[in-house]
N, CA, C and O atoms as a MOPAC input file, in Angstrom:
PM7 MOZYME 1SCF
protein

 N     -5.47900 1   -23.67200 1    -6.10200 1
 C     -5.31500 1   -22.85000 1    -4.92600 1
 C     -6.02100 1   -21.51000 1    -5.16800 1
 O     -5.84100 1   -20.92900 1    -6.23800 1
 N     -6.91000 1   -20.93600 1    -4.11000 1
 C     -7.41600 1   -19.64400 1    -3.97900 1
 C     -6.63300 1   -18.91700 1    -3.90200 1
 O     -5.73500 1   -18.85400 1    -3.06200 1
 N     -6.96000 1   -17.90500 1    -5.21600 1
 C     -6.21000 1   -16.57900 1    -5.31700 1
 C     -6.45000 1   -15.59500 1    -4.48900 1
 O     -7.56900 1   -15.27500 1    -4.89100 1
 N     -6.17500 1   -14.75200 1    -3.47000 1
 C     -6.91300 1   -13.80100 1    -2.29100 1
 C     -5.89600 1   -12.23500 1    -2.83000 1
 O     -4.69100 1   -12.00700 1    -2.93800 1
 N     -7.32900 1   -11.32300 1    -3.08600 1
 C     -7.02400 1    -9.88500 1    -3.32800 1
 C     -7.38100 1    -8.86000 1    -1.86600 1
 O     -7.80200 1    -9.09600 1    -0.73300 1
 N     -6.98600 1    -7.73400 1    -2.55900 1
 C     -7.07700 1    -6.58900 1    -1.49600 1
 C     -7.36000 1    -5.33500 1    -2.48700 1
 O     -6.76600 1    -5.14400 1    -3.54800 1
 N     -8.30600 1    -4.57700 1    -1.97800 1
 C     -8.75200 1    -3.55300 1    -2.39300 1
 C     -7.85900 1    -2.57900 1    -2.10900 1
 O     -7.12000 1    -3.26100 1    -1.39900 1
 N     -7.23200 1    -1.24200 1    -2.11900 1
 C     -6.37000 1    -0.58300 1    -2.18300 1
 C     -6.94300 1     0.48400 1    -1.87900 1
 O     -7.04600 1     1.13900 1    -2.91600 1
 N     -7.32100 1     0.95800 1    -1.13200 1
 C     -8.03700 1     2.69200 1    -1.05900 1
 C     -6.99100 1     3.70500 1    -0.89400 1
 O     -7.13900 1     4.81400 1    -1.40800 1
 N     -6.03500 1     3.43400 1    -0.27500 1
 C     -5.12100 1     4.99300 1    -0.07500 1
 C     -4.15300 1     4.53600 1    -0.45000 1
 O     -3.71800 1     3.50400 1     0.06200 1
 N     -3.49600 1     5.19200 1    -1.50100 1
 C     -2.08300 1     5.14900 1    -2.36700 1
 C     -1.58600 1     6.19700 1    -2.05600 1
 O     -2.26600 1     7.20000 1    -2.27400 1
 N     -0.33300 1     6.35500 1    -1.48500 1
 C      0.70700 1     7.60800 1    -1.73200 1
 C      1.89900 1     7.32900 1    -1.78700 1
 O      2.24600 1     6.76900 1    -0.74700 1
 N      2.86200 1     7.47200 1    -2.64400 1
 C      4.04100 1     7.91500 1    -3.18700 1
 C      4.48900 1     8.81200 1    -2.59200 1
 O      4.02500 1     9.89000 1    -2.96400 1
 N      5.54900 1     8.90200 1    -1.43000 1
 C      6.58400 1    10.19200 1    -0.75300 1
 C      7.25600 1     9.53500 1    -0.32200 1
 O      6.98100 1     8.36800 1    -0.04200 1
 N      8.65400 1    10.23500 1    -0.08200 1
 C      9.65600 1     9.92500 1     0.96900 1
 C      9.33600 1    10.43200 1     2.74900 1
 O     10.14500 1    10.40200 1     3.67600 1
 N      8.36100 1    10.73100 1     2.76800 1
 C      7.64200 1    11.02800 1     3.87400 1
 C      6.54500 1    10.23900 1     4.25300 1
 O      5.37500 1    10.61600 1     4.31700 1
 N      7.14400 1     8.73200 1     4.58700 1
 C      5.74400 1     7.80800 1     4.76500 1
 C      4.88800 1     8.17700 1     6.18600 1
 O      3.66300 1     8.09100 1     6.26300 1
 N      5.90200 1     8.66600 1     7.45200 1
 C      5.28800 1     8.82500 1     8.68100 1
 C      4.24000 1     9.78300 1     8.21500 1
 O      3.08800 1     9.35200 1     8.14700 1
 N      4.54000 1    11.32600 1     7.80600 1
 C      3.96900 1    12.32900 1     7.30300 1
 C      2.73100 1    12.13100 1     7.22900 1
 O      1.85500 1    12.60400 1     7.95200 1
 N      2.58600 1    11.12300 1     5.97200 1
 C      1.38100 1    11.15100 1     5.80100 1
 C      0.57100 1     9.98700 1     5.74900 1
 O     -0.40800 1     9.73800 1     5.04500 1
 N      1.20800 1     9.25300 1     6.70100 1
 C      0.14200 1     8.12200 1     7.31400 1
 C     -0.45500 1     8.65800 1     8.69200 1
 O     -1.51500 1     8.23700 1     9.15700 1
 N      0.67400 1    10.05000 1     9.55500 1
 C     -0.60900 1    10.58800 1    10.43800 1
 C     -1.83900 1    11.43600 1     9.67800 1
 O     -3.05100 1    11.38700 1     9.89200 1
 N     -1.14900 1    12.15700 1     8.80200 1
 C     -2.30400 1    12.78500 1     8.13600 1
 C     -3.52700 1    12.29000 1     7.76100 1
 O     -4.48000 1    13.06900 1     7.73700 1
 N     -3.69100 1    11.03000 1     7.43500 1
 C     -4.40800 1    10.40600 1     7.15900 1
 C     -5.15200 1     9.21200 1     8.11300 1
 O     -6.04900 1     8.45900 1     7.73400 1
 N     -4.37800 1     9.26200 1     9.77700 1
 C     -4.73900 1     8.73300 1    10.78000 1
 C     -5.73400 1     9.88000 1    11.31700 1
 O     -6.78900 1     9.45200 1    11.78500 1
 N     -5.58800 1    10.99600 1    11.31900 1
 C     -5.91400 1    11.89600 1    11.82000 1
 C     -7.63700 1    12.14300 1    11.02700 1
 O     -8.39000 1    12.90200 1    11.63700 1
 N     -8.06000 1    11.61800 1     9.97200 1
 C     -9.39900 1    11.86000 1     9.65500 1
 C    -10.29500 1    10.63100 1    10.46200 1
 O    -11.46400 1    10.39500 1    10.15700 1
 N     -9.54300 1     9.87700 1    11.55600 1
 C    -10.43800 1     8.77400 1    12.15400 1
 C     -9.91500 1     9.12200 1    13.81900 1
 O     -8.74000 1     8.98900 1    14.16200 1
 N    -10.96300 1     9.56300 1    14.70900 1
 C    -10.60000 1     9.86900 1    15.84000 1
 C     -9.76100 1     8.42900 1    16.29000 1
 O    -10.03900 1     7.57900 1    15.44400 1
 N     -9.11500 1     8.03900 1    17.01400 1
 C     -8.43100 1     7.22300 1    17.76500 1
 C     -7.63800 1     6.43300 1    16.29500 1
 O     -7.17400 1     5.38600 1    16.74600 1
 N     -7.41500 1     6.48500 1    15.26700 1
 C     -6.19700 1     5.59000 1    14.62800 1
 C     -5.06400 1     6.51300 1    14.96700 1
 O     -5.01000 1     7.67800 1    15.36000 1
 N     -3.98200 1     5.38600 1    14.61700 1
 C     -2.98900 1     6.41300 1    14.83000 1
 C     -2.07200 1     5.83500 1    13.49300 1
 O     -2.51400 1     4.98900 1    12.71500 1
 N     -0.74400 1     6.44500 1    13.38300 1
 C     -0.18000 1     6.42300 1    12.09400 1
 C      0.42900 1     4.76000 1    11.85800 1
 O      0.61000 1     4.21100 1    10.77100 1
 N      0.65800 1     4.21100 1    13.15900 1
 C      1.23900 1     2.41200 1    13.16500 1
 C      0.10600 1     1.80600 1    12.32100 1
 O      0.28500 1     1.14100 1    11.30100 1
 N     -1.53700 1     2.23500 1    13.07700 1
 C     -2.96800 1     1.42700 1    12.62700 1
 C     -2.84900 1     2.16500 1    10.68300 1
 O     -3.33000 1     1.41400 1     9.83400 1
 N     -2.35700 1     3.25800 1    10.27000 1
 C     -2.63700 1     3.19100 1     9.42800 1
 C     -1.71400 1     2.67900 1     8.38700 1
 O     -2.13600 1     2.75400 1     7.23300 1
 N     -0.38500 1     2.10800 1     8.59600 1
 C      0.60900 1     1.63400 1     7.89400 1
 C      0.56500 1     0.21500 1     7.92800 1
 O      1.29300 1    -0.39800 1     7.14700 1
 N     -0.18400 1    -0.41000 1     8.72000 1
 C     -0.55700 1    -1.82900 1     8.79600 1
 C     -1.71100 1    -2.09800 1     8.32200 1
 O     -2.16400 1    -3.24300 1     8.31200 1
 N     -2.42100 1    -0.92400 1     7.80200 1
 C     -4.02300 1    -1.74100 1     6.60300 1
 C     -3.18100 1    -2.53800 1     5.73800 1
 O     -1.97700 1    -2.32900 1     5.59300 1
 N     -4.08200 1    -3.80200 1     4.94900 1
 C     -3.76600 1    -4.25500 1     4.30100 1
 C     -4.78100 1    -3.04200 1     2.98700 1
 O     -4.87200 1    -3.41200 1     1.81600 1
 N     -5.25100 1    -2.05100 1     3.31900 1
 C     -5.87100 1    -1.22100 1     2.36800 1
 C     -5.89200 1     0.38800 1     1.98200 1
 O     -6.77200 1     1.15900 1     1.60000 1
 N     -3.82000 1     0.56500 1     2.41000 1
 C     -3.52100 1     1.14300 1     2.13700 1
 C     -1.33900 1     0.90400 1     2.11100 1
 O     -0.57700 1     0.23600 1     2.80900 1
 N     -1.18300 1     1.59800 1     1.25000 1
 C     -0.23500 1     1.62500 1     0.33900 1
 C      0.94000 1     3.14700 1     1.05400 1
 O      0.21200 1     4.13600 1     0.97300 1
 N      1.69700 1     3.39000 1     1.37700 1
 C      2.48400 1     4.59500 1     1.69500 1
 C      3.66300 1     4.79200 1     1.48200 1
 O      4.10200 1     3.68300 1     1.78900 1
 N      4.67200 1     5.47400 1     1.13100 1
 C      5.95900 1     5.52900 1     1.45600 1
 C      6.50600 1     5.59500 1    -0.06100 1
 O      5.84700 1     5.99600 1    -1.01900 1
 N      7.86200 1     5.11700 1    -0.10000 1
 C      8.24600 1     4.93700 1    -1.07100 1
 C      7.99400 1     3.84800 1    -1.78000 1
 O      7.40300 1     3.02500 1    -1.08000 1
 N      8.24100 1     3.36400 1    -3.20700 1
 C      7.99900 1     2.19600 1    -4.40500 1
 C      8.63100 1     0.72500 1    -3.50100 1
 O      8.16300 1    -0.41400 1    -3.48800 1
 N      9.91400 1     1.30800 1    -2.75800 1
 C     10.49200 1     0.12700 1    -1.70800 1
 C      9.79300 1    -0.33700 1    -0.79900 1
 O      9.56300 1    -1.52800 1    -0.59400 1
 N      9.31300 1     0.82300 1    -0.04000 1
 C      8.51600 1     0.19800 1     1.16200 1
 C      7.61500 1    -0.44500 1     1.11600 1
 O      7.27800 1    -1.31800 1     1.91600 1
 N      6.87300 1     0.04700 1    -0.24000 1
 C      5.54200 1    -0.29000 1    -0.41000 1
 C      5.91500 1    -1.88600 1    -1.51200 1
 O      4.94500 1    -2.63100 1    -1.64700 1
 N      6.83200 1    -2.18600 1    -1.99900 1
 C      7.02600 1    -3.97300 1    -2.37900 1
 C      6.90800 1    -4.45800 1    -0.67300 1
 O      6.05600 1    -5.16600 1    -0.13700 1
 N      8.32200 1    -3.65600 1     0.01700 1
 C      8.22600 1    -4.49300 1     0.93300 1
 C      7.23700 1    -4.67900 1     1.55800 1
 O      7.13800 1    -5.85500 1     1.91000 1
 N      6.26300 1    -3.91300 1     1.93500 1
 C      4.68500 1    -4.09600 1     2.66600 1
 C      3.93500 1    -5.10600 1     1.88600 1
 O      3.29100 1    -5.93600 1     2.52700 1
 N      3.92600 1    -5.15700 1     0.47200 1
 C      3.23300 1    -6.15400 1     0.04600 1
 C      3.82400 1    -7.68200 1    -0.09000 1
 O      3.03800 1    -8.62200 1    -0.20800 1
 N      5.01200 1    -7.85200 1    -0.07100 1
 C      5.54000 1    -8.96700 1    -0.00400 1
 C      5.01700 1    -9.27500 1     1.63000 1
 O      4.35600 1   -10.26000 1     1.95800 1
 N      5.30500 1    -8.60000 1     2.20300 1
 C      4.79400 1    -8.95000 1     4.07000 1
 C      3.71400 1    -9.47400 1     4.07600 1
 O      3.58500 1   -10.37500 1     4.90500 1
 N      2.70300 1    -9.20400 1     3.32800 1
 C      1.10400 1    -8.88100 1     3.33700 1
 C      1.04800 1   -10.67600 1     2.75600 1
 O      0.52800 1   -11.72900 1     3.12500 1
 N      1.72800 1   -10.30200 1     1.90400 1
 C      1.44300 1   -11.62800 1     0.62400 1
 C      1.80600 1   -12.90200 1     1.93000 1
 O      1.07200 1   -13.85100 1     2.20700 1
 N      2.92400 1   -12.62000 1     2.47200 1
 C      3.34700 1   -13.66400 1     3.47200 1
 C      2.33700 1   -13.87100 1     4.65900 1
 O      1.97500 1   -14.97500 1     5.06600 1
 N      2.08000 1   -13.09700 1     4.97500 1
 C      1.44200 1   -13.17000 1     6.49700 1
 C     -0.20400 1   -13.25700 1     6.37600 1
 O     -0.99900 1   -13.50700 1     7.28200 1
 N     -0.49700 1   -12.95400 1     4.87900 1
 C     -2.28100 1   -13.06800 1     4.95900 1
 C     -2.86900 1   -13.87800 1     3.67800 1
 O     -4.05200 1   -14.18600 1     3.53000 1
 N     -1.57300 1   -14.22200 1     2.58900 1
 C     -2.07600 1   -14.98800 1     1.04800 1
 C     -2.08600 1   -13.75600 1     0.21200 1
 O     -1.83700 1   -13.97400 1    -0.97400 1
 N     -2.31000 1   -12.52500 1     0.53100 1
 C     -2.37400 1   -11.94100 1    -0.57000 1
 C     -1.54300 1   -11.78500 1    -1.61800 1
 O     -0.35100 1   -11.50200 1    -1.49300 1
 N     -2.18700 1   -11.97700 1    -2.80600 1
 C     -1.12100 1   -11.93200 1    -3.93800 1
 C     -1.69200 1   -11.05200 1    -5.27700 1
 O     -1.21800 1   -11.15100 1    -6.40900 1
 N     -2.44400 1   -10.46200 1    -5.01500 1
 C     -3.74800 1    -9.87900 1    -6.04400 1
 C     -4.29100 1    -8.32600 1    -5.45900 1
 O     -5.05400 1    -8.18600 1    -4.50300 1
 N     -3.69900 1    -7.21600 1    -6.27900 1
 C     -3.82400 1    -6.09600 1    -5.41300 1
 C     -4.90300 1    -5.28100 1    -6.14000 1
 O     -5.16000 1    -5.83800 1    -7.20700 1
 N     -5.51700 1    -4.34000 1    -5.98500 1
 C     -6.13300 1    -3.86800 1    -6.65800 1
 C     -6.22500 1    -2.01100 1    -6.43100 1
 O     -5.37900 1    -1.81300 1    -5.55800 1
 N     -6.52800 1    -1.33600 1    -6.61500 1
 C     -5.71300 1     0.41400 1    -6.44200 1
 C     -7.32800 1     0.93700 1    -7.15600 1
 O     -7.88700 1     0.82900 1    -8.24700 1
 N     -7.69200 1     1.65800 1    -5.55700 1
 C     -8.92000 1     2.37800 1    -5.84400 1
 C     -8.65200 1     3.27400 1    -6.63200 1
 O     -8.95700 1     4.31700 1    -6.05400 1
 N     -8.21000 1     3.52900 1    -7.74300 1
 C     -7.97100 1     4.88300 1    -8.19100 1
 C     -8.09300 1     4.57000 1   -10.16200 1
 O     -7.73500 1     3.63000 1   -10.87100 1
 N     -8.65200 1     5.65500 1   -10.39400 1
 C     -8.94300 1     5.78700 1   -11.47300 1
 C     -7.58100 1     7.14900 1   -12.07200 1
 O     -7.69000 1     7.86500 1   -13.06700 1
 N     -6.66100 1     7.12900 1   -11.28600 1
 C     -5.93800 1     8.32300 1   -11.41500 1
 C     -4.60600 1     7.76300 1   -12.43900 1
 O     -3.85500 1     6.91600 1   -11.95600 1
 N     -4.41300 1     8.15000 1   -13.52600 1
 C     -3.53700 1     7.88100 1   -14.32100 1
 C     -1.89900 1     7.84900 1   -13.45400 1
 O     -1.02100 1     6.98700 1   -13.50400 1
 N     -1.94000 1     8.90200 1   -12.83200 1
 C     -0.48600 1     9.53600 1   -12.10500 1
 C     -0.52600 1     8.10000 1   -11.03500 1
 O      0.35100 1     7.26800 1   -11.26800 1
 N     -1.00500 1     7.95000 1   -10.47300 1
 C     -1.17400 1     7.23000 1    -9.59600 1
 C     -0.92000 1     5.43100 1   -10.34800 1
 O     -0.39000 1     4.55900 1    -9.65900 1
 N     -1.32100 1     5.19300 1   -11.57000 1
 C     -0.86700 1     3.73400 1   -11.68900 1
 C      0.14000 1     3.82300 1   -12.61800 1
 O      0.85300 1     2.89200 1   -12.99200 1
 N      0.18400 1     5.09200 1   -13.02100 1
 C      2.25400 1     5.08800 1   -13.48500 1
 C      3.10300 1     4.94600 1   -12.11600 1
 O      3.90800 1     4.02400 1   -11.98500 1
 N      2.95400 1     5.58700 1   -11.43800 1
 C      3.71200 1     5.39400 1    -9.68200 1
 C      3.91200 1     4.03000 1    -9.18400 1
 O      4.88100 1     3.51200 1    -8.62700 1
 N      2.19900 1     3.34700 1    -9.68300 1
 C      2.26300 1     1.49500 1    -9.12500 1
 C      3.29600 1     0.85900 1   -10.20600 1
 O      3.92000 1    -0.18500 1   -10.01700 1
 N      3.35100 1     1.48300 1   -11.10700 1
 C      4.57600 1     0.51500 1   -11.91600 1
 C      5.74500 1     0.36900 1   -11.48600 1
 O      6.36700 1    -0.68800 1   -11.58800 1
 N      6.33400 1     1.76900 1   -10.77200 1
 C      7.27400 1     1.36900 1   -10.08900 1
 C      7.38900 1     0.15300 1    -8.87300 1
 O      8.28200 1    -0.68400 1    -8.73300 1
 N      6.17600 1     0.36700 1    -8.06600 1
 C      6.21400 1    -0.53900 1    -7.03300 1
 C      6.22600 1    -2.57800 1    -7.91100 1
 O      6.72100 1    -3.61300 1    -7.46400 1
 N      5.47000 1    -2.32600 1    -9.17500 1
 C      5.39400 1    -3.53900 1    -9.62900 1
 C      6.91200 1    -4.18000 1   -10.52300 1
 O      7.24800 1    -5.28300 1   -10.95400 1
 N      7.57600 1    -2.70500 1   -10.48700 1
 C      9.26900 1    -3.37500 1   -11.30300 1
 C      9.99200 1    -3.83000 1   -10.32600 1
 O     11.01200 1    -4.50600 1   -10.46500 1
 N      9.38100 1    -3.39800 1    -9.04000 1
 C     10.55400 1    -4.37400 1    -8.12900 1
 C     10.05100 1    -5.54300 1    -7.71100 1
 O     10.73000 1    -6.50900 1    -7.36300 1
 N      8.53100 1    -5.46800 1    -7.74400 1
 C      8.29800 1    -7.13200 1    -7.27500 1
 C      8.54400 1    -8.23900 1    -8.95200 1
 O      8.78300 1    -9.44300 1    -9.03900 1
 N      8.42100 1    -7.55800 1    -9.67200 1
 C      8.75200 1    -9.02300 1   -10.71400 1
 C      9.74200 1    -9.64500 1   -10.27200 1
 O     10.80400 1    -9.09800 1    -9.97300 1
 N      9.40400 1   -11.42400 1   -10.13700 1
 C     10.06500 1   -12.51000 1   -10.04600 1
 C     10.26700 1   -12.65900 1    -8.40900 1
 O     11.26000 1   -13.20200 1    -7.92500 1
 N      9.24700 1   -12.13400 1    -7.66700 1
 C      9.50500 1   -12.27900 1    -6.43800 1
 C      8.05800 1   -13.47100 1    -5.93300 1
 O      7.95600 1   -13.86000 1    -4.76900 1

């Protein structure tokens, strides 16, 4: 069976997921913060939301293979959290 990945461009870690998924709707005239919480190529919210978005993802499109544009140390200590709650899921 084909393994299917996703590239990861925007990672953020807050308890302020609306916050700053407009913030970040807002550098593309017409997205809005729904279009940007439904990329499959971006990541928001808390370590919870963000299993639960990828378990969704994994369900509704195959993805099971993530990948995190970031070369930022802070940033894939943060994905560990999101990855201690998906073990065994």
């Amino acid at each position: 069976m084909p393994e299917l990945n996703v590239l990861v461009y925007v990672f953020e870690l807050t308890d302020d997921r609306l916050e700053a998924a407009q913030r970040h709707a807002a550098d593309v005239p017409g997205l809005t913060a729904a279009d940007v919480l439904e990329s499959p190529h971006v990541l928001i919210g808390t370590a919870e939301q963000m299993a639960e978005d990828l378990l969704r993802r994994r369900d509704e499109y195959g993805v099971s293979y993530i990948v995190l544009n970031t070369g930022d140390r802070e940033h894939l200590e943060q994905f560990a959290g999101v990855v201690a709650l998906l073990v065994g899921q």
